[in-house]
C-alpha positions as CSV (number, residue, x, y, z in Angstrom):
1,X,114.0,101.9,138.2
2,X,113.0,100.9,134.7
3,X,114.6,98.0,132.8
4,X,117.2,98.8,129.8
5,X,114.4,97.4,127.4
6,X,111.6,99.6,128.4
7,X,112.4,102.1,125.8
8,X,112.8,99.2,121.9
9,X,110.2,99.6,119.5
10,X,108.9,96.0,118.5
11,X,110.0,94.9,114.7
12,X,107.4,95.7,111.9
13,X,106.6,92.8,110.2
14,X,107.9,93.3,106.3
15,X,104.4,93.5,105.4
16,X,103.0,96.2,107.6
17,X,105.6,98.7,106.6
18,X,105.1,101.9,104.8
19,X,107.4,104.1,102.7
20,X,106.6,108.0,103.6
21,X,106.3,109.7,99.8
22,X,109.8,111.1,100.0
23,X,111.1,107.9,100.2
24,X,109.9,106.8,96.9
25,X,109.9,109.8,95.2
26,X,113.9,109.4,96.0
27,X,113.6,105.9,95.2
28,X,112.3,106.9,92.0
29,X,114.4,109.5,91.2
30,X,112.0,112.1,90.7
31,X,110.3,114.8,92.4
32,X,108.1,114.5,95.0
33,X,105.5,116.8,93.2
34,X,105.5,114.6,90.2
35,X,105.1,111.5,92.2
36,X,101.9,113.3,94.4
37,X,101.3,114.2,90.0
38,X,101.3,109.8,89.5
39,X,99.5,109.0,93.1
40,X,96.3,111.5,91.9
41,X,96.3,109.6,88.5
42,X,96.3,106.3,90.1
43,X,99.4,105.2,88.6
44,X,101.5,104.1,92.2
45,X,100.1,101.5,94.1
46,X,100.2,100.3,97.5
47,X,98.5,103.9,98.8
48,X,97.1,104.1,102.4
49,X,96.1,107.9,103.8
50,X,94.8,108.3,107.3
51,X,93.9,111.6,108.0
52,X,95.8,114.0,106.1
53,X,98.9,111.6,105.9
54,X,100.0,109.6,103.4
55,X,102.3,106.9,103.1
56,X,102.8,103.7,100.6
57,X,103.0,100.5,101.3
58,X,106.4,98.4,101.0
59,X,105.6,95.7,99.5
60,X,102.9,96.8,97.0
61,X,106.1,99.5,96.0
62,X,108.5,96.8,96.2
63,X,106.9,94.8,93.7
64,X,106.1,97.4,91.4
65,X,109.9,98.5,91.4
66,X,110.7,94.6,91.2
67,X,108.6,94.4,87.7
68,X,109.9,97.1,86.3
69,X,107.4,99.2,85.1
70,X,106.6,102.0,86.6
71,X,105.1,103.7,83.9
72,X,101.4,102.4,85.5
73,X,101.1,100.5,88.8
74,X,99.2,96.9,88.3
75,X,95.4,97.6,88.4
76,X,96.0,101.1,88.2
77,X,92.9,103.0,86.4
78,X,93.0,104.3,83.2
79,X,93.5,108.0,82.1
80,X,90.8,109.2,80.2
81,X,91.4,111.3,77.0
């Protein structure tokens, strides 16, 4: 009938993944509430929504974790006072 195959998801190149929010939130260590808090300032990168869904892309996030600051994502906007 059908072949043992017909059922494997292709690989995602590294570059087209996304993290869902949980996932950085936990990545962070924080919660997810304070990370939607950081995403609405501007301060994560690497956001894509599509409809009502949100995730973040991998290697935006994976660089921002990789320099170390997290305080404000690269190119984020500025807060005003």
């Amino acid at each position: 009938m059908g072949s043992a195959h017909a059922h494997e998801v292709p690989e995602v190149p590294e570059e087209l993944q996304a993290f869902t929010p949980a996932q950085v939130a936990a990545l962070l260590q924080i919660n997810i509430k304070t990370l939607y808090d950081r995403i609405s300032r501007g301060e994560v990168p690497g956001v894509i929504r599509t409809g009502r869904a949100l995730r973040l892309a991998r290697p935006a996030i994976v660089a921002w974790l990789s320099a170390g600051d997290t305080a404000r994502a690269p190119g984020a906007r500025k807060r005003r006072a």
